[in-house]
N, C-alpha and C positions, 0 to 999 in steps of 0.2 A: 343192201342196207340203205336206206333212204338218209339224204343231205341230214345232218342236221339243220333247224330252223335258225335264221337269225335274230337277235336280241329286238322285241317287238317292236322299240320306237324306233329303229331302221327300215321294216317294212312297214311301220304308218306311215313315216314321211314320206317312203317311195310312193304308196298310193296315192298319199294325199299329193304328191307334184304330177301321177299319171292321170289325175283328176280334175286338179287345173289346166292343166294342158290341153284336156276335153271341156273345155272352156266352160267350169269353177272358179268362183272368188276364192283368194287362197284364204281368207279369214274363216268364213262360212265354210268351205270345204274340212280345213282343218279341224274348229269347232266341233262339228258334224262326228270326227272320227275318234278326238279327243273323247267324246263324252260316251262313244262307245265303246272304247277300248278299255276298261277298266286297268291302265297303269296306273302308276303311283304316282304322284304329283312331280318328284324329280326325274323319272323317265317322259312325262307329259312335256315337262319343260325342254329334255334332251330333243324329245321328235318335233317342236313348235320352234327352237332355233334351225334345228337342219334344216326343216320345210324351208322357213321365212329367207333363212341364209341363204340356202342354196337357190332359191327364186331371186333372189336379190341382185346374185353375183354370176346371174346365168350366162349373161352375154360374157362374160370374162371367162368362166370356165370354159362357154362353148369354144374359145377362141383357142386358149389353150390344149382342148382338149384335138381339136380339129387335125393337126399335121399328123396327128400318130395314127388318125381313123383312115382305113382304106374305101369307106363310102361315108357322105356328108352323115352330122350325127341326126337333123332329122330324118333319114333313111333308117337308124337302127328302129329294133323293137322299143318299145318306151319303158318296157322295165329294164333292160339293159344301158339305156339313156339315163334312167333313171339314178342307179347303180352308179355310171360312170361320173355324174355332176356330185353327187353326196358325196362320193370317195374324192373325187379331188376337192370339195369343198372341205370336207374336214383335215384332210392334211395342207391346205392354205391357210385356210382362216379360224382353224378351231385348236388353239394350243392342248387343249385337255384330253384330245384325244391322239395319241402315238403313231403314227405314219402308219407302223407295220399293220397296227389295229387297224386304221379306216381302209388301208389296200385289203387284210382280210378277211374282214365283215363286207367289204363289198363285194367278192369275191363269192362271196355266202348268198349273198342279197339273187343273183339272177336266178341260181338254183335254185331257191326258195320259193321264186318265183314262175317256174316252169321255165326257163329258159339254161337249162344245167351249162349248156355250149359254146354260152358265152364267157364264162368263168373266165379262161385261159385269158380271152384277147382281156376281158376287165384288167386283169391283173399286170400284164404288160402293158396297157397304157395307162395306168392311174401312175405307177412307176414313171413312167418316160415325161409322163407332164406334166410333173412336179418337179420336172428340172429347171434347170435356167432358161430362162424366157426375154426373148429381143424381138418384139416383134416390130412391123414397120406401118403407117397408117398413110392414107392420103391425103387428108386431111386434119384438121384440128378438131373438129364436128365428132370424124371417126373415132380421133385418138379417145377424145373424153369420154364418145359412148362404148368406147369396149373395155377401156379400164375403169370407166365406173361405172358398167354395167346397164345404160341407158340407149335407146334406139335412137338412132342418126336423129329424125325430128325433132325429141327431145333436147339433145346435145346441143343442136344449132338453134330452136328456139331461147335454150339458156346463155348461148354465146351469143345471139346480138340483142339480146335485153339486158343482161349485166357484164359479159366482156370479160375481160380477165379475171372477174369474181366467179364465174362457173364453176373455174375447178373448186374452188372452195362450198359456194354451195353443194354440189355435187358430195364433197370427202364428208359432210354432214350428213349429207341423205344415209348414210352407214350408223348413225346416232340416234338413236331414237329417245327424243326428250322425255325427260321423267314425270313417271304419271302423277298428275295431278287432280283434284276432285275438287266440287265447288259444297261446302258445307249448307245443308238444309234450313235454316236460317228459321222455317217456320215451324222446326220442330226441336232443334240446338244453337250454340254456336261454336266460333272455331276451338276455343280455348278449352270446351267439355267435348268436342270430339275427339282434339289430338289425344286427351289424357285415354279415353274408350280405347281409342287406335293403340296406345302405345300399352293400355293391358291387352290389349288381343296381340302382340308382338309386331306391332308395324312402327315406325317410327312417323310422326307425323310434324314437316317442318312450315312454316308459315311462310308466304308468298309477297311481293310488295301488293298482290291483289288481295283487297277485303276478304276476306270469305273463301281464300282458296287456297290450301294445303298443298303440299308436294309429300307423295309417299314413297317410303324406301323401303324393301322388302314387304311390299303387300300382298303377291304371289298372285290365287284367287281373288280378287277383290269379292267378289258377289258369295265367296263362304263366310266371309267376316260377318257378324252377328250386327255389327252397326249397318252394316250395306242394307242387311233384309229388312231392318227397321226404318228403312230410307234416311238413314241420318245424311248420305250424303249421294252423288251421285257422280260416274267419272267422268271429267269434261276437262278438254286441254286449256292450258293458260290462255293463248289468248282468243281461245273462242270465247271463254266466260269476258275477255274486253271489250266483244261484240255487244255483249248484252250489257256491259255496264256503259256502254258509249249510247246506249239508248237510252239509258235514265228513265225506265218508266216508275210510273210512281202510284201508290195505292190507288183505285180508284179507277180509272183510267180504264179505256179501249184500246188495246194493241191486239195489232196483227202482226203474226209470223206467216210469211207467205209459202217458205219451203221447211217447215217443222223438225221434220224425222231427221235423224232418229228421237229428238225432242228436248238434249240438252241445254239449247238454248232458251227453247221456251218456260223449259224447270225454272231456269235461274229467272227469266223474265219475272216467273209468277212468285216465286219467291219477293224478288224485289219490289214488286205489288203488295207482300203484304196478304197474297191470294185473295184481296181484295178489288172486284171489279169486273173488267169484261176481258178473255185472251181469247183470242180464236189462232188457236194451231192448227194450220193448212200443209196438205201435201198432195202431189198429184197423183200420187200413187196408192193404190186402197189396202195394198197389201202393208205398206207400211204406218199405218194408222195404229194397228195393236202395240206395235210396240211404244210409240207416245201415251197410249192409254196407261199400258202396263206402267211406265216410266213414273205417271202421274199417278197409280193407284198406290205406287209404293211410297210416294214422298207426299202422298197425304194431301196432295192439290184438284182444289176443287172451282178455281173460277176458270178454269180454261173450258173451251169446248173443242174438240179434235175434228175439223173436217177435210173431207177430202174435193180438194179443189187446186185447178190447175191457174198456178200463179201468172199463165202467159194470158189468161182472161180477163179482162176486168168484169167485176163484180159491185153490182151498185149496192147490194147488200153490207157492203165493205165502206160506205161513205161516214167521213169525219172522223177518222181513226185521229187518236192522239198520236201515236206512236206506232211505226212500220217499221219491219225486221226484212230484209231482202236477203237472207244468205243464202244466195243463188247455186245452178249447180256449177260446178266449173272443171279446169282440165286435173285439179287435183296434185297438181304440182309441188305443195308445200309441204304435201302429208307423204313422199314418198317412201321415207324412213318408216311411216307406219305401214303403209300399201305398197308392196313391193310390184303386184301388177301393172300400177300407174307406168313405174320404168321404161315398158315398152311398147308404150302407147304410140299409135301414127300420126296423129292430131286431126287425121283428116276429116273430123267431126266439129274441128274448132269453128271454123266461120258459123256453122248452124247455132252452134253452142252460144257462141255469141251474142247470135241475134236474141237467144232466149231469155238470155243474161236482160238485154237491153228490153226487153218485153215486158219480162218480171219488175223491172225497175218504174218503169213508165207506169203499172199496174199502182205499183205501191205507193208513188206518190201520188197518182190520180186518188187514193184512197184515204193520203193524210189531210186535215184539217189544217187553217192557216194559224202560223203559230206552233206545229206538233214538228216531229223528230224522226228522220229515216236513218237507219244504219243499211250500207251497202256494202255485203262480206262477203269474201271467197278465200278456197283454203287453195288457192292458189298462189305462184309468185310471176305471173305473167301478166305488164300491164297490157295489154291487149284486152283481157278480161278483169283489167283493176283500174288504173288511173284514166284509159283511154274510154271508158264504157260510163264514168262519171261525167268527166271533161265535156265527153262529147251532150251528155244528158244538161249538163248544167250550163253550155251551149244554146239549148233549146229552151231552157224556162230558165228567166229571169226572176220568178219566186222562189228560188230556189238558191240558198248558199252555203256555203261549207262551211262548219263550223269543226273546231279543236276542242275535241270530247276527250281526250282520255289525258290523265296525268302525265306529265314529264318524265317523271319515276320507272313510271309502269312502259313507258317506250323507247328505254335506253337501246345502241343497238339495232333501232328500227331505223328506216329509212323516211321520211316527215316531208310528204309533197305538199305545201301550202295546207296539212290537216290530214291529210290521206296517207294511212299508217299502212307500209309494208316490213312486216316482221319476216325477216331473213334468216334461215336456217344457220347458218357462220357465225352471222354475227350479235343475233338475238337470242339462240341457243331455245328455239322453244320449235313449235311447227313454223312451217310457211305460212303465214295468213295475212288480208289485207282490209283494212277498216277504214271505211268514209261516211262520214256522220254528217245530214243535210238537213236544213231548218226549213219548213215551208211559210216563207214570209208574209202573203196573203193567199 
């Protein structure tokens, strides 16, 4: 008589973590399995916390799970690795489900997966490592990357940028701020969406930001019947302060120099009025549809979508009113959404840099004297935030910092002479960092 099967959204997470691990985005990968799995919306939701959890809180499982294994756990098979991280993630961190349940649904999980063999040893260490735990670190770097789940690099690049605040940003990275969307402005506004929202059963609460809703229970956003009609579109708070720190205004030529996935640029065109000129740039050709798509559903039609690489300059690009720089960066602010980001090396960061710095130079060589740069990353490393301005605004004297964004709207943040960094702790929204540059002649 053959195993029975385990409850499906146990062996989707498992694939979907044997997946990333063959180096998959866990967003994309998951997605991907979601929408072929035909569960039910609350199993869907059961296997996209395992996934994200158990990716999240790897390095601390691995840690814990390590004394009881008689070979390192990347030696085991990876569905049995697999197995062992779910089971100890849901009897740590998942009150709703009952100890004996996650040891024997994982217990279930290897033989389901052709590995019948491993059952025994699952079932003795998910038991044994869930006991008391003292473990001892060498440092402070270590302590923080194994109990919150982050690689050394990480750790220590957040311990000497903010110091005794690490650990708190760090116990935020486990929070993931509430979704919020930026209302279509050229086809509603806020007060006739929330009422739509709240007959579709979403609750919809108003933001200190113009135009930007915070949803509670919106599940599906993209089933909602207002989504399809592009009444609105979902974009974090304070990326939509990106685009209101640019102030573009009907009329007008703006550039967005790294586009995709194209939120920002929605709300740019939006705040035009869809009147004028927008050119939405990305280096990338494969991610151009989705900006398009973005813009077919909310109904905008003065942008043009191209693909071009923002480390260029482009003299096609001359006398813009208004330049958007949200460069790429280490991703540090959004780890709560991106659990991969966690166990990053950084050894990409000097290159990265230089890119940052490229794209910057690009985009002001592009504004007009008298026009408006914002320079964003969803990052909280100033390496890649205050020190890639400073050093720019070093070199050209046409150039000076201006205080864009309301008072209100940056409690919480951190306020370098204008230079907004919103801190997970203590701003309660993403990571992100906003410097807004006037070009004087």
């Amino acid at each position: 008589m053959s195993a029975r099967r385990p409850p499906q959204p146990r062996r989707l997470a498992a694939q979907a973590l044997i997946r990333v691990e063959r180096g998959g985005y866990a967003n994309l990968v998951l997605a991907g399995l979601l929408r072929e799995s035909g569960l039910a919306p609350r199993e869907r939701a059961f296997a996209a916390r395992l996934t994200y959890g158990t990716l999240e809180r790897l390095r601390t499982l691995d840690a814990r799970l390590a004394p009881f294994l008689k070979k390192p756990i990347a030696a085991l098979d990876p569905e049995v690795r697999a197995a062992l991280r779910m089971g100890l993630y849901q009897m740590l961190y998942m009150d709703s489900v009952p100890a004996a349940a996650a040891v024997s649904e994982s217990v279930k999980l290897p033989r389901a997966l052709g590995k019948r063999s491993a059952a025994g040893m699952v079932n003795a260490v998910l038991r044994r490592a869930a006991g008391r735990w003292e473990p001892a670190f060498a440092d402070e770097a270590e302590r923080l990357g194994v109990l919150y789940s982050v690689s050394d690099p990480v750790a220590k690049l957040l311990l000497d940028s903010w110091g005794e605040r690490a650990q708190g940003i760090l116990e935020a990275s486990f929070r993931t701020p509430p979704m919020t969307v930026r209302v279509n402005t050229l086809k509603t506004d806020a007060g006739t969406l929330a009422r739509l929202l709240e007959q579709q059963g979403v609750r919809a609460e108003q933001t200190p930001v113009e135009n930007a809703l915070l949803l509670r229970g919106a599940g599906e956003v993209t089933a909602l019947e207002s989504f399809q009609q592009g009444l609105f579109h979902v974009q974090g708070l304070v990326s939509q302060m990106a685009a209101a720190a640019l102030a573009p205004e009907p009329g007008q030529r703006v550039l967005d120099l790294c586009a995709a996935p194209g939120g920002k640029s929605a709300t740019i065109a939006q705040r035009m009025e869809d009147r004028g000129a927008l050119y939405s740039c990305d280096a990338a050709e494969s991610r151009l549809p989705l900006i398009r798509s973005l813009f077919a559903r909310l109904g905008i039609h003065c942008a043009e979508v191209l693909c071009r690489d923002g480390t260029r300059a482009d003299p096609a690009f001359a006398g813009m009113d208004r330049v958007l720089c949200d460069v790429p960066c280490s991703g540090l602010g959004v780890i709560a959404k991106k659990p991969d980001i966690r166990y990053k090396d950084l050894a990409e960061l000097p290159k990265l840099i230089q890119t940052q710095r490229e794209i910057l130079e690009n985009g002001a060589a592009a504004l007009r004297g008298g026009g408006r740069l914002v320079y964003s990353t969803c990052t909280i490393n100033p390496a890649e935030n205050e020190r890639v301005v400073l050093d720019f605004l070093a070199q050209h004297q046409e150039f000076r910092l201006l205080r864009a964004l309301p008072e209100e709207w940056t409690r919480g943040a951190q306020d370098h002479d204008g230079m907004i960094t919103f801190l997970p702790d203590t701003a309660h929204t993403d990571g992100f960092f906003v410097a807004t540059l006037e070009r004087l002649w």
